[in-house]
C-alpha positions as CSV (number, residue, x, y, z in Angstrom):
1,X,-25.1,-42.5,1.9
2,X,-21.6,-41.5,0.6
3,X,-20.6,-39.9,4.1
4,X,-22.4,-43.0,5.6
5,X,-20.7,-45.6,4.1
6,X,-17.3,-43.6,4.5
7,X,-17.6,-43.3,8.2
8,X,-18.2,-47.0,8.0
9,X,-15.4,-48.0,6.4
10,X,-13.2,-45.9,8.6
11,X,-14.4,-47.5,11.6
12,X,-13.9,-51.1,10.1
13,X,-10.0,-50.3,9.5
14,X,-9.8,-48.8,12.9
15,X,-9.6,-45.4,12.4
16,X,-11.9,-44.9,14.8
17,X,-11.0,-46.2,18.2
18,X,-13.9,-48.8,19.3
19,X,-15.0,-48.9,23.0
20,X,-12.6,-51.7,24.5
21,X,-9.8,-49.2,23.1
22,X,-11.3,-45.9,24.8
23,X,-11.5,-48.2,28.1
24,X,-8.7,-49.2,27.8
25,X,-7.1,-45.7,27.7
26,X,-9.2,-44.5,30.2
27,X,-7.9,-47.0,32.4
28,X,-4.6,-46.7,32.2
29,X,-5.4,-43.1,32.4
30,X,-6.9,-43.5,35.9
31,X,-3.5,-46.0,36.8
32,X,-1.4,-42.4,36.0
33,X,-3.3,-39.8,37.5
34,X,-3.6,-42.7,40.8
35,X,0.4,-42.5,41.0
36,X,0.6,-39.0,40.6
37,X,-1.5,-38.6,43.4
38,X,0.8,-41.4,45.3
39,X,3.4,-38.7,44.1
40,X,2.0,-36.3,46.4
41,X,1.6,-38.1,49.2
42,X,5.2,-40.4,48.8
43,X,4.8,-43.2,50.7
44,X,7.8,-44.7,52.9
45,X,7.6,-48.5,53.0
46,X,11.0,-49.7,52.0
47,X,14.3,-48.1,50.7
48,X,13.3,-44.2,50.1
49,X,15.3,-43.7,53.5
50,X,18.8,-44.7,51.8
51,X,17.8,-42.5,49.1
52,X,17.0,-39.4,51.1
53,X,20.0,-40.3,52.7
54,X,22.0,-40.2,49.7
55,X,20.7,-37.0,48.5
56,X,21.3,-35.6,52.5
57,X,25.5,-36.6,51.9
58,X,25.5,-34.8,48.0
59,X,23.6,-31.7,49.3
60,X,26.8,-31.3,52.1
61,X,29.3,-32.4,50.0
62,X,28.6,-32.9,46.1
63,X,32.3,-33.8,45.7
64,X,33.6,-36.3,48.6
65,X,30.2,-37.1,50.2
66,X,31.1,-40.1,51.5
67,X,29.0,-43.0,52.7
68,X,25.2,-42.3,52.7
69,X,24.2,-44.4,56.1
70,X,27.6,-44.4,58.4
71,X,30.5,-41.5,59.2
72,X,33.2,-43.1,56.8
73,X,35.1,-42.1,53.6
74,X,34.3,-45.0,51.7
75,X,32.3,-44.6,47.7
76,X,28.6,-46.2,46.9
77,X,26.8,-47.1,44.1
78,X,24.1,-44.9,45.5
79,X,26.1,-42.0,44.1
80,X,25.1,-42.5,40.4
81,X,24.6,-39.7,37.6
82,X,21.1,-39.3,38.6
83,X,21.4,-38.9,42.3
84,X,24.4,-36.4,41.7
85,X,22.1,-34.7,39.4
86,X,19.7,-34.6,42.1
87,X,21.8,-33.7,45.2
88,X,23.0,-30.6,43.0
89,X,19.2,-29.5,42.4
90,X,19.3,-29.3,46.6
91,X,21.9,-27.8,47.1
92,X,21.2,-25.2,44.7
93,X,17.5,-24.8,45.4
94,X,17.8,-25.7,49.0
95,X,14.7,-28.1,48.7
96,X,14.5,-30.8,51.4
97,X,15.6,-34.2,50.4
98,X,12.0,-35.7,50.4
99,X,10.5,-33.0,48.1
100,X,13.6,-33.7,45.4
101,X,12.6,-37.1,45.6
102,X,9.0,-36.2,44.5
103,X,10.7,-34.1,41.2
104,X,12.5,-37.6,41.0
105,X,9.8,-39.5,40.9
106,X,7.6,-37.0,38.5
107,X,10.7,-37.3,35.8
108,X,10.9,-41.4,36.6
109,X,7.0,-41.5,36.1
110,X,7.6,-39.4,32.9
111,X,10.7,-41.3,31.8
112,X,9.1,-44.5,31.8
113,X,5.6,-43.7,30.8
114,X,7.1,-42.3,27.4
115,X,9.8,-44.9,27.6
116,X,7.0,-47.6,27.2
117,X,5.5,-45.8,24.7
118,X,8.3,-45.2,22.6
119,X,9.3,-49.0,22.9
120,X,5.9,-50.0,21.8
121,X,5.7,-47.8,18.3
122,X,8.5,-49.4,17.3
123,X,7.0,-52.9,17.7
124,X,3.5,-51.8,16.2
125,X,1.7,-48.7,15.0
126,X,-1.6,-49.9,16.9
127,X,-2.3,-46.5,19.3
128,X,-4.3,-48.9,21.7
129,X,-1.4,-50.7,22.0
130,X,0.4,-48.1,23.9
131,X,-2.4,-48.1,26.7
132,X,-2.8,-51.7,27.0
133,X,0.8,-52.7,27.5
134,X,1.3,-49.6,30.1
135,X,-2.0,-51.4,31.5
136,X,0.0,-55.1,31.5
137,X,3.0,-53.6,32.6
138,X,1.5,-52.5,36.0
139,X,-1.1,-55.2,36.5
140,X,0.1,-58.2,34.9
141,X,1.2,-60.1,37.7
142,X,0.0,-62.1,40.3
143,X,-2.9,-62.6,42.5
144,X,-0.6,-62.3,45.5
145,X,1.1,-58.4,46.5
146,X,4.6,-58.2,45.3
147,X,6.8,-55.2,45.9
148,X,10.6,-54.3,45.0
149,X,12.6,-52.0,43.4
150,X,12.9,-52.3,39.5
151,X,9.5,-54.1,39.5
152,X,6.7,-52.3,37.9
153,X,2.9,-53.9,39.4
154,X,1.1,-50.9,40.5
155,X,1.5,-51.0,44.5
156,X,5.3,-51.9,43.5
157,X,5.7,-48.5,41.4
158,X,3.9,-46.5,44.0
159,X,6.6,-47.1,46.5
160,X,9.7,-47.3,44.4
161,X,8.5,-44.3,41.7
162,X,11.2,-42.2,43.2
163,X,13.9,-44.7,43.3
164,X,16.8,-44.7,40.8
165,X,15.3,-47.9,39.7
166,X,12.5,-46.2,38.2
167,X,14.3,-43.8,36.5
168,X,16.7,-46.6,35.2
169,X,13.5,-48.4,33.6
170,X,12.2,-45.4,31.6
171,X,16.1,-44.8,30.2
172,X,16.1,-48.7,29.6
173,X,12.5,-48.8,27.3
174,X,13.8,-45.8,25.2
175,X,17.6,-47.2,25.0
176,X,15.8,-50.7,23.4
177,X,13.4,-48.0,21.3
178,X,16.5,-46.2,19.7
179,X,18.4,-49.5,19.2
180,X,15.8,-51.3,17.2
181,X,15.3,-47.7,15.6
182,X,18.9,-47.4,15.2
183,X,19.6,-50.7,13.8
184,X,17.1,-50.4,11.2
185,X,17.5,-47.1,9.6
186,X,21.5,-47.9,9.9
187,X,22.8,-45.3,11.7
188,X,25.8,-43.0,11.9
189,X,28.5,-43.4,14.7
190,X,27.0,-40.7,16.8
191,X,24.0,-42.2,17.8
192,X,25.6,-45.3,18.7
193,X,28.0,-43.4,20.9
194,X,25.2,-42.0,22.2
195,X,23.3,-45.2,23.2
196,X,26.8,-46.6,24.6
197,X,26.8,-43.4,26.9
198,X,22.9,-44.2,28.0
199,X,23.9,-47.8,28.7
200,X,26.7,-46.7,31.2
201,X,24.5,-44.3,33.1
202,X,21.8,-46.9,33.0
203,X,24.2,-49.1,34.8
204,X,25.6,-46.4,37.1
205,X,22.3,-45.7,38.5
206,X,20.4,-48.6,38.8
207,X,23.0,-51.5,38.5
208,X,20.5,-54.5,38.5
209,X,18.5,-52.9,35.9
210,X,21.2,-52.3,33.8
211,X,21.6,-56.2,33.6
212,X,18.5,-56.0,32.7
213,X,18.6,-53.4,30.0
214,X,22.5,-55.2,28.7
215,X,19.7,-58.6,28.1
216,X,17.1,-56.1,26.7
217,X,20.0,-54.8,24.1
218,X,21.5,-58.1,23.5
219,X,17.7,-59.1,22.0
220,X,17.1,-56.1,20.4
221,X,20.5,-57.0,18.5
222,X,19.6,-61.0,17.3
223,X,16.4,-59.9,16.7
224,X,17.1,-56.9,14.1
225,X,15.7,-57.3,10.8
226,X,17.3,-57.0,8.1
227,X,20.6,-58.4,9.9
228,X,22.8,-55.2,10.2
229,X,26.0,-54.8,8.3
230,X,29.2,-55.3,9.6
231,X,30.1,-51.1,9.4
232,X,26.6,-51.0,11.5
233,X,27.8,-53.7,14.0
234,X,31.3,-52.0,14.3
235,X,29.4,-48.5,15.4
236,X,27.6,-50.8,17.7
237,X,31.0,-51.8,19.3
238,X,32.8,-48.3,19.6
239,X,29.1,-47.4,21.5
240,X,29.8,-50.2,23.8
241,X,33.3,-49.2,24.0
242,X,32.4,-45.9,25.0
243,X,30.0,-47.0,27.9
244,X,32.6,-49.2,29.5
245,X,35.0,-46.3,29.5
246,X,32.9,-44.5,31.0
247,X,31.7,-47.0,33.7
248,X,35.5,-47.6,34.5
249,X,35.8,-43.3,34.5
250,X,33.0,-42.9,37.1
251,X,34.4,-41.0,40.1
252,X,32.2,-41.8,43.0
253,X,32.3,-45.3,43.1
254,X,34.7,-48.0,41.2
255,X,31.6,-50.4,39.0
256,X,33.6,-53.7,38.1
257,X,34.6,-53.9,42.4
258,X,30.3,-54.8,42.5
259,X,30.9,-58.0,40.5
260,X,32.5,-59.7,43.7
261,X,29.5,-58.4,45.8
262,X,26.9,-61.1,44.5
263,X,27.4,-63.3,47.6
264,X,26.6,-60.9,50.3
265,X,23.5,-60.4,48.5
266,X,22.2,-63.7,47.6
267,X,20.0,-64.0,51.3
268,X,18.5,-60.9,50.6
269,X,17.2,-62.2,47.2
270,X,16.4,-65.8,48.4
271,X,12.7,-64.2,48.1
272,X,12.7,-63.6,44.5
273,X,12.4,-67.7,44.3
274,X,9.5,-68.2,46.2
275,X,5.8,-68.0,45.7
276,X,6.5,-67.4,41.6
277,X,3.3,-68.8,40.8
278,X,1.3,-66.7,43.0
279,X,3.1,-63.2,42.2
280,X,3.7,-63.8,38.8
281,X,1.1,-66.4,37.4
282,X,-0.6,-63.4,35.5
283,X,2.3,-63.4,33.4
284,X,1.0,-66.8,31.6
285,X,-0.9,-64.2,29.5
286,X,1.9,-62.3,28.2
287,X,4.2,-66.1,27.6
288,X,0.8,-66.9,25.2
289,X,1.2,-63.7,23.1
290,X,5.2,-64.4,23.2
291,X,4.3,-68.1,21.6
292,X,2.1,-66.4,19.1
293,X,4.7,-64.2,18.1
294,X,7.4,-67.1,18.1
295,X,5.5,-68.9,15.4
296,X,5.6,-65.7,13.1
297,X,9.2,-64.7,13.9
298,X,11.5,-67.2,15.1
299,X,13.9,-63.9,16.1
300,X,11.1,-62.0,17.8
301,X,13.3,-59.4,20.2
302,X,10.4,-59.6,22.6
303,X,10.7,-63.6,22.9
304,X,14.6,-63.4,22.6
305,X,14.3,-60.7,25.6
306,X,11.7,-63.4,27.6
307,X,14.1,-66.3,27.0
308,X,17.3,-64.7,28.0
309,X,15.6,-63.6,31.4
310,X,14.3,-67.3,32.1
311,X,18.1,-68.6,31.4
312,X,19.8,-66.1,33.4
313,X,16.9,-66.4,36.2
314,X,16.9,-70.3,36.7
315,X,20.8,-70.2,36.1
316,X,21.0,-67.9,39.6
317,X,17.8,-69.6,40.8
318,X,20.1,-73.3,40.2
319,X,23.6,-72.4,41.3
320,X,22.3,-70.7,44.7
321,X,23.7,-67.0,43.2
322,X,19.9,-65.4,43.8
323,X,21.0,-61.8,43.2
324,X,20.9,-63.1,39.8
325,X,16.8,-63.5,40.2
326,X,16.7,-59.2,40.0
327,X,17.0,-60.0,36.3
328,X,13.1,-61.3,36.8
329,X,11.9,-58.1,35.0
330,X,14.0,-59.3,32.2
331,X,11.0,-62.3,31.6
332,X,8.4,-60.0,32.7
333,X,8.5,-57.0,31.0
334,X,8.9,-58.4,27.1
335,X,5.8,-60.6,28.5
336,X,3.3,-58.2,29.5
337,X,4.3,-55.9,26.9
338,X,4.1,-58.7,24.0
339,X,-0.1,-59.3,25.7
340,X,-0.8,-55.8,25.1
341,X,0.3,-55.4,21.0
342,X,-0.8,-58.7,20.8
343,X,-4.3,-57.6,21.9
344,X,-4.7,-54.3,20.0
345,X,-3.5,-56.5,17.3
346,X,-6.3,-59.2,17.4
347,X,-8.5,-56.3,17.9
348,X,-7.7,-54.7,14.9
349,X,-7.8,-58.2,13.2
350,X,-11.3,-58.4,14.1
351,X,-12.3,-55.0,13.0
352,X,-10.3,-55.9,9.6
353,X,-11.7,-59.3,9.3
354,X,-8.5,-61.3,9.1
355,X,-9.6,-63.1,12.2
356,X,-12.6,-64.8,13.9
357,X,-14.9,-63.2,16.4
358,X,-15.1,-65.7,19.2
359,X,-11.3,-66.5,19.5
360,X,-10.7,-62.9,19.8
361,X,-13.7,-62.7,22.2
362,X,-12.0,-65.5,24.4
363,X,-8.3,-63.8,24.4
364,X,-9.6,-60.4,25.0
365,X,-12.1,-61.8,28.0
366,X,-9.1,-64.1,29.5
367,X,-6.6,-61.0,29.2
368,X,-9.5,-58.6,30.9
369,X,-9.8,-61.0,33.6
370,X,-6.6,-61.3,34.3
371,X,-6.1,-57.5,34.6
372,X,-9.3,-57.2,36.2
373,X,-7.3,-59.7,38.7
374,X,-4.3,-57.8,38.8
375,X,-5.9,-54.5,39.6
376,X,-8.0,-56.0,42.2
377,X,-4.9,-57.7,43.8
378,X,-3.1,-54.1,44.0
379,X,-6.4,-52.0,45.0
380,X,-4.3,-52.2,48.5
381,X,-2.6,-48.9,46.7
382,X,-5.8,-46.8,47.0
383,X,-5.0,-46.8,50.7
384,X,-1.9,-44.5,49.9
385,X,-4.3,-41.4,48.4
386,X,-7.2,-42.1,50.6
387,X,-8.1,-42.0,53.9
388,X,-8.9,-45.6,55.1
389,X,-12.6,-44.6,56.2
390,X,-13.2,-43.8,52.4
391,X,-12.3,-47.1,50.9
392,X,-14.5,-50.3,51.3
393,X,-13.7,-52.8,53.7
394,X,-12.0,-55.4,51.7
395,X,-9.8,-52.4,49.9
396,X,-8.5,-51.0,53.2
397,X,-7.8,-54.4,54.5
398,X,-5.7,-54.7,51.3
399,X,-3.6,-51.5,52.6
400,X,-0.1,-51.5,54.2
401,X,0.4,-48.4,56.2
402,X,3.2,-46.7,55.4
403,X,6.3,-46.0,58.3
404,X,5.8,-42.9,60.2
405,X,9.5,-42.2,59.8
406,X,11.5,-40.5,62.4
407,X,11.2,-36.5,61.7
408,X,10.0,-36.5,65.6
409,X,14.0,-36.9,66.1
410,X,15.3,-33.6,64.2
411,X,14.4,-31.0,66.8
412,X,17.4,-32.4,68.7
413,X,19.6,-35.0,66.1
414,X,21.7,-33.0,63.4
415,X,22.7,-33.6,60.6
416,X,26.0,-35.4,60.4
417,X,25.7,-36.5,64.0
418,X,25.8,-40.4,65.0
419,X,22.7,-42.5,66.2
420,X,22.9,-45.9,68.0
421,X,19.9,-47.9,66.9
422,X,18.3,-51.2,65.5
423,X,18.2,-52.1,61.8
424,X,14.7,-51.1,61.2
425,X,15.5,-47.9,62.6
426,X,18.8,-47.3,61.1
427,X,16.8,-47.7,58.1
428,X,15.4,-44.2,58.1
429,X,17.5,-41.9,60.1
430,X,19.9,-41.5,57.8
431,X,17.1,-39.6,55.5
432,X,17.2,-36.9,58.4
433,X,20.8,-36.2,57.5
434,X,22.5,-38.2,60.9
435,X,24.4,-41.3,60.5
436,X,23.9,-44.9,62.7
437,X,26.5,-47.1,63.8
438,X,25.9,-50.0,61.4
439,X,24.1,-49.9,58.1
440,X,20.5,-50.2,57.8
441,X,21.1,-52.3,54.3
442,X,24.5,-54.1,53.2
443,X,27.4,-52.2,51.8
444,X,29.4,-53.6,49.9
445,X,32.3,-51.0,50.2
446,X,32.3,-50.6,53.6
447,X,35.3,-52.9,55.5
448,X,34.5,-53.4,59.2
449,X,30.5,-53.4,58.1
450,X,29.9,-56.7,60.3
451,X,32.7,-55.1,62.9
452,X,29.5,-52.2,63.3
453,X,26.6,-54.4,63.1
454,X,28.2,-56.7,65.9
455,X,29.0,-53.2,68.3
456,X,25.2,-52.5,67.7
457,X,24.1,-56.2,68.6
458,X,26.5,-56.0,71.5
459,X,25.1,-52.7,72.7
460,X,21.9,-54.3,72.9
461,X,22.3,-58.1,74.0
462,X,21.3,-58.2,77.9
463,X,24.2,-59.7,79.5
464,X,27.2,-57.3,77.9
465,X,28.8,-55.3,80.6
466,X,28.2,-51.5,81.0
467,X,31.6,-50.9,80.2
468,X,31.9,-52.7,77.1
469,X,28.7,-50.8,76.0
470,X,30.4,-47.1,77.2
471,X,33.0,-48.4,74.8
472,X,30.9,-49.1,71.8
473,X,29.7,-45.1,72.3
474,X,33.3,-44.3,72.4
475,X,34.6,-45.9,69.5
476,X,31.8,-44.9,67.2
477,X,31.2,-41.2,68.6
478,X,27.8,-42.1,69.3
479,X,25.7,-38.7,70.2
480,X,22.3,-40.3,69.9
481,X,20.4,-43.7,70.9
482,X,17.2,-44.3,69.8
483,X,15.7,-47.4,71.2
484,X,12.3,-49.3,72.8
485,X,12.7,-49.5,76.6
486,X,12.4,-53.4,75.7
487,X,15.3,-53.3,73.4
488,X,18.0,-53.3,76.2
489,X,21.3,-51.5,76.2
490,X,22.1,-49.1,79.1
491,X,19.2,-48.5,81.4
492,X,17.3,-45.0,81.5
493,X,18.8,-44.4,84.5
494,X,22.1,-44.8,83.3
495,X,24.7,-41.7,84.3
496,X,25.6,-42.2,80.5
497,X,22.3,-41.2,79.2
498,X,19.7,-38.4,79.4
499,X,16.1,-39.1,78.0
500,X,15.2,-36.3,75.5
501,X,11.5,-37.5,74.0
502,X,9.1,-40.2,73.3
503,X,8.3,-41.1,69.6
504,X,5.0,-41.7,68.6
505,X,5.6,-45.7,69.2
506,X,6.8,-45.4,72.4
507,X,10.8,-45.7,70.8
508,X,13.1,-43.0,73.2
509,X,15.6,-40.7,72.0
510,X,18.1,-40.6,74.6
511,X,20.9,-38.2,74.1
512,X,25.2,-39.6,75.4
513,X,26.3,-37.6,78.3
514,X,30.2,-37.3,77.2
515,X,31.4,-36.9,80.1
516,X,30.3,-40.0,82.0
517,X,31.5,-42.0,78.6
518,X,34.9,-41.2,78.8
């Protein structure tokens, strides 16, 4: 009776996790062990080529590596603590670019997995918590696939796990955890300093998620209880002095020049406007838990975080600067992450008594449909792991193949040496170590970059002149062109050009005869 009634009791204050809490960490358990496999297999549907790339110009020349896609001396923000970090690990380990971006994205995994759950225990002490918000995180948002960098749905993570971005993220959830942590316990001027240092390579690295972790920060700050003292708020500033030292200090690229780059980027992020209620209409979940939360703590950090993204969203979204919309994550994340300590916290109301069965019945089934949602929406990421005949019909049709890539060019290309090609090309030869004539992506620091993309449309355009394309060869010290026979450019047959192979899409690699160029 005794032991009984003890065992009892236990389970009624939650000591013992109930059913929905086991599912729920076996889920999110599954979601991890899915990406590591993706890990393994590292996908290429996107940007990893400029990040290869980057790694390919560090591993030459860690000191003066110069830009990652073309054959200038010019600085990037590609080259950021974490990517110098990593372009030393190959050259002194001699691994290929591609297999230091899977340690990258095993340490970004890591990083933000713990950075998640570090963030959470200092909101509540609720274990299940922990598994349902890294369970929101990836899979509360949308019923329609969206995929970029610094966003964290589940097919979105499996391609950018390796980015910087990723890697940012994790840093930015334990740089909130230690400020909150920090704030409260009042503490001494190192670990301020500290966070000001983690804020700067934050920045550095991932330079749209740092705006994100500066908002993040900023409502960590107005939402501190007890109000810190002024000594406390003065260790705050010398942090934040310290971080803007450094970000002024870095040596591979000068930060403040990116503030006048928000213009050249704006069409790229026209996309982040569109379709908001169909790639992020999950999220209405998360905005309910925020509103619960608002009525208990008018200076909730997680709804000061939300609000701040929404005003610094619509402000980009209103004045036509829609760069500003990569601060989305700065809505989405306190959102999804308020839905899942809001649900382990009803749950352990329930269990307590201190709340009624069917409401909590009613949030917990509309929060599991809308995962359930979610996960289905994303099931495309299976495809990544598993051969397509092993998936069911309406998964695999879910699936985006990833790009072949252009390995099929290295027997001949070099590393260092200069491709003419397309912008979907140029996208990923540069991860092979050669360079193209114009820039797969824009770059900011780079001065005659529409000078480069105009040779390579000129190359191309059927009615230029053979001589004006032998010139475009010249001037660039072009050794390669890969190109589809239907692209134009020189014919085959051209004195100029010498056909080497056939990729496996039918695109050419032609090798420049220097002789009949000059």
């Amino acid at each position: 009776m005794t032991r009984g009634g003890r065992s009892g009791a236990r389970s009624r204050r939650g000591l013992i996790p109930p059913t929905a809490a086991t599912a729920a960490t076996v889920a999110a358990t599954l979601a991890v062990l899915l990406l590591l496999a993706v890990v393994v297999r590292l996908p290429w549907v996107g940007d990893l080529g400029i990040h290869a790339a980057t790694l390919e110009r560090l591993r030459h020349d860690p000191l003066h590596p110069g830009d990652p896609l073309v054959d200038a001396d010019v600085p990037s923000p590609y080259y950021s603590p974490w990517t110098v970090l990593l372009g030393l690990l190959a050259k002194a380990t001699g691994l290929g670019a591609f297999a230091v971006l899977r340690c990258a994205a095993l340490a970004g995994l890591a990083l933000l997995l713990t950075g998640v759950a570090h963030f959470v225990r200092t909101l509540t002490r609720r274990r299940t918590a922990v598994s349902l918000a890294v369970l929101c995180v990836l899979f509360l948002w949308g019923p329609a696939v969206f995929e970029w960098s610094g966003f964290l749905g589940l097919s979105s993570l499996a391609l950018t796990v390796s980015y910087p971005s990723t890697f940012a993220l994790g840093l930015a959830f334990h740089l909130w955890a230690c400020l909150r942590k920090a704030l409260r316990a009042d503490a001494g001027p190192a670990v301020f300093l500290a966070l000001g240092a983690l804020w700067a390579v934050v920045l550095l690295t991932h330079q749209f998620t740092g705006v994100v972790t500066s908002l993040g920060a900023l409502a960590m700050l107005l939402g501190a209880r007890p109000w810190p003292r002024r000594a406390t708020l003065l260790r705050l500033g010398a942090g934040l002095a310290l971080g803007l030292v450094l970000l002024a200090a870095w040596p591979y690229y000068p930060f403040f020049d990116l503030f006048g780059a928000g213009g050249g980027l704006d069409g790229i992020h026209r996309a982040l406007y569109r379709d908001l209620p169909a790639r992020f209409g999950l999220v209405l979940v998360g905005v309910a838990a925020l509103a619960l939360r608002f009525r208990r703590d008018r200076r909730d950090p997680l709804v000061l975080f939300f609000a701040l993204g929404v005003l610094v969203f619509a402000a980009g979204g209103l004045s036509g600067h829609c760069s500003w919309g990569r601060v989305l994550p700065a809505a989405l994340l306190p959102a999804q992450v308020a839905a899942g300590v809001e649900a382990a916290g009803l749950a352990a109301a329930v269990r307590e008594g201190r709340a009624g069965r069917v409401p909590a019945a009613v949030a917990a089934g509309t929060l599991a449909a809308a995962l359930a949602v979610g996960a289905w929406t994303q099931a495309g990421t299976l495809g990544h792991v598993l051969p397509r005949s092993a998936l069911p019909s309406a998964v695999a049709a879910k699936h985006r193949p990833p790009w072949p890539g252009y390995r099929w060019i290295t027997p001949w290309v070099r590393p260092g040496d200069v491709v003419l090609a397309k912008t979907f090309p140029a996208r990923q030869i540069p991860a092979y170590g050669a360079y193209t004539v114009a820039p797969g992506y824009p770059d900011f620091f780079l001065p005659d970059e529409d000078a480069r993309a105009d040779a390579v449309r000129r190359y191309f355009a059927p009615q230029t002149p053979r001589a004006e394309r032998l010139e475009v060869l010249r001037r660039y010290g072009v050794r390669w062109v890969v190109a589809y026979r239907s692209d134009g450019g020189l014919p085959e047959t051209d004195l100029a050009l010498r056909k080497v192979t056939v990729g496996t899409r039918g695109q050419v690699l032609y090798e420049v005869v220097g002789a009949a160029t000059r």
